[in-house]
N, C-alpha and C positions, 0 to 999 in steps of 0.2 A: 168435578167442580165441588166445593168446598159451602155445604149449605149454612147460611147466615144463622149464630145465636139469635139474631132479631127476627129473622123470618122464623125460623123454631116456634118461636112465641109470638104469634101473631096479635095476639089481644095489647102485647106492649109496642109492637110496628118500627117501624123506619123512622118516622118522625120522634119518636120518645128519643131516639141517638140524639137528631139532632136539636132538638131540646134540654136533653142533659148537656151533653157540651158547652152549649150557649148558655146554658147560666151557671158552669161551676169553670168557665173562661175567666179569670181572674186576671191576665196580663195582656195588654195587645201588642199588634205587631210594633218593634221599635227598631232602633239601630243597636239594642243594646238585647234584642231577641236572641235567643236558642237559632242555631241555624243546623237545618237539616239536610243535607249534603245525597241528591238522588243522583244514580250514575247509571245511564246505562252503557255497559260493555256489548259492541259488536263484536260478529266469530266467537262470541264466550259458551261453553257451555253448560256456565253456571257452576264452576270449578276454577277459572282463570285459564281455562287450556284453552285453543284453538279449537273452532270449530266453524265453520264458512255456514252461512247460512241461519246460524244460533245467534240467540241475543238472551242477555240477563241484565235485570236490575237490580241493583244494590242499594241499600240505603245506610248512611253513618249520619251519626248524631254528634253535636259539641258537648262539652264535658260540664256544663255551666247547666243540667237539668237532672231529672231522676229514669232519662231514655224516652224513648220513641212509645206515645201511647197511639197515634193513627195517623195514617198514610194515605193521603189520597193522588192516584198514579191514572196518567191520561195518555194513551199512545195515540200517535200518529202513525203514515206513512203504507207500509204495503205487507205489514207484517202477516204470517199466516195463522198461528196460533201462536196462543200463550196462556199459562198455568200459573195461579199464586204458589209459589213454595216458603212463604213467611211461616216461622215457627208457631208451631198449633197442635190443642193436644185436648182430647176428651177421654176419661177416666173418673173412676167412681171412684165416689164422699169415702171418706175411711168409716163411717158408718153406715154405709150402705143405703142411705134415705135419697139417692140422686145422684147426680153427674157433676162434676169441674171442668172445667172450661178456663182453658191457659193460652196465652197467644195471644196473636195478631187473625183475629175470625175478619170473613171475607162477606163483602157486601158489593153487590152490580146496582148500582142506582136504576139505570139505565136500560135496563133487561139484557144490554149486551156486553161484553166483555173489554168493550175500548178504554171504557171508564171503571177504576176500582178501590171499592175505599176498603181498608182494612183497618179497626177496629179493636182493641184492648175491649171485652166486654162487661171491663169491669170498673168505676170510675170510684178508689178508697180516697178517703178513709169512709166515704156513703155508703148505706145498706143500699148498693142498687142492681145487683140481681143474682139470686142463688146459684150457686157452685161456681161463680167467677174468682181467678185470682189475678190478680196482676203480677207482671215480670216488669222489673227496672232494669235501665241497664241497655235495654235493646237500643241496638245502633253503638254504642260504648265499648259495650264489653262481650266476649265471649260466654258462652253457658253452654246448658241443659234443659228441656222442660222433663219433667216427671215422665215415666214410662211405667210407671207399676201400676198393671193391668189397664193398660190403657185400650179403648177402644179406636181411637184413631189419632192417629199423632204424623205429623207432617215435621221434616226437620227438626227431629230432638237435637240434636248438636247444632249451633247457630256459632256463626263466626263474627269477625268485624273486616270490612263491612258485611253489613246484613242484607244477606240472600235474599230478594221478595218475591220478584218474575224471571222465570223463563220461556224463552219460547223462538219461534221460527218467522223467518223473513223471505222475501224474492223481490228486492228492487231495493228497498227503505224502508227503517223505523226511525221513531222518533220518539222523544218526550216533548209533548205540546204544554204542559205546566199551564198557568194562566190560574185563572181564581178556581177553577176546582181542586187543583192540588194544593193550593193555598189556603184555601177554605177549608180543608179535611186534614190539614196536617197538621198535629198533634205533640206535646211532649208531655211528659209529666213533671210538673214544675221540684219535684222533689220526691222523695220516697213516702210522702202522704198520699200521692196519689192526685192532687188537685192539676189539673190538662192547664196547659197556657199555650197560644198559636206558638208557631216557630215560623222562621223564615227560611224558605225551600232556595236552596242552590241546584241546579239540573247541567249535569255536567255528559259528555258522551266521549268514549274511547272507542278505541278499535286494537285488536289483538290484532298482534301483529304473527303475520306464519311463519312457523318455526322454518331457523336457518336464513329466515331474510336481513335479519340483521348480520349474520356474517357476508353473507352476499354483498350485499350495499358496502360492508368495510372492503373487504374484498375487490371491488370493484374503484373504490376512492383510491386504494393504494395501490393499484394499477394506473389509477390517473396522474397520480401525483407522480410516479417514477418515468412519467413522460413526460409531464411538466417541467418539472424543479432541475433546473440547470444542476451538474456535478460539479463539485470540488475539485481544483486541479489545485496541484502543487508550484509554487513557482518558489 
């Protein structure tokens, strides 16, 4: 489990997050919002391959902002486990005085894992907290985070959509969405760095196992060759 920039530094807490956000939120929710597009994929194993029993979330962003600064993700249903894989990466200052801090850093409100807010811990163009950088972009575009000498890095190579959870089921999962993911999710209104809410779309797939869709044609065009009257000559 992936320990909080915030809990790190206690003396600054959980509530500093949500304090900063709420006063440098400069846009609210409209019909003319940023809309943030969560997907979760059943059978995925977090690659788009089959996999029974796996589940992954994905997050993509509209093109109308400067990317995804925080996510806030609420499962449902009978899942068994699951892991934030959102890109993240700690690595020392080029001068040595400390640590960088790159990514989507991971936060449990809740003590438990149902609920999960992820986190940019760095909100520019504000001085507001040493060795944060921000990434734009996330949910948009493809990248990179930084890898020289890094002490821990989670998904240096990030794709679109963006990879956040994986994890495992036995019955049902779900995305329950509702005002906690609504309340925590996040964009950067531009490449200054200033957050404005987004409006959360929660969509769910299911992979489909390989060879079924030849089966299914397969099986149509067996039906149809018993249906469909033949062509005679007259």
């Amino acid at each position: 489990m992936k320990m909080s920039f915030w809990l790190r530094d206690a003396s600054r807490g959980f509530g500093i997050l949500v304090a900063i956000l709420a006063a440098l939120t400069i846009a609210h929710r409209s019909s003319a919002a940023p809309i943030v597009t969560l997907t979760l994929s059943i059978n995925d194993d977090g690659t788009g391959s089959y996999a029974p029993g796996q589940f992954a979330v994905y997050a993509g962003d509209s093109l109308d902002n400067g990317g995804i600064a925080g996510l806030g993700i609420a499962l449902g249903g009978t899942w068994t486990s699951n892991i934030v894989v959102a890109p993240f990466a700690v690595y020392p200052k080029t001068d040595g005085s400390g640590a960088v801090f790159e990514g989507l850093d991971t936060v449990y409100p809740t003590g438990g894992t149902s609920q999960v807010i992820l986190i940019q811990d760095v909100i520019a163009p504000l001085p507001a907290f040493d060795g944060s950088e921000a990434i734009y972009g996330l949910g948009q575009v493809a990248g990179s985070l930084s890898t020289v000498g890094s002490s821990y890095i989670v998904q240096p190579n990030y794709g679109v959509p963006l990879l956040i959870l994986q994890g495992t089921y036995s019955g049902t999962v779900s995305l329950v969405g509702g005002d906690f993911t609504n309340d925590n999710t996040y964009v950067f209104e531009n490449t200054l760095g200033y957050p404005e809410y987004a409006d959360v779309q929660e969509t769910t797939q299911v992979m489909p196992e390989p060879g079924s869709g030849i089966i299914l044609l397969g099986s149509l065009a067996a039906f149809l060759s018993r249906r469909l009257p033949r062509k005679t000559n007259r």
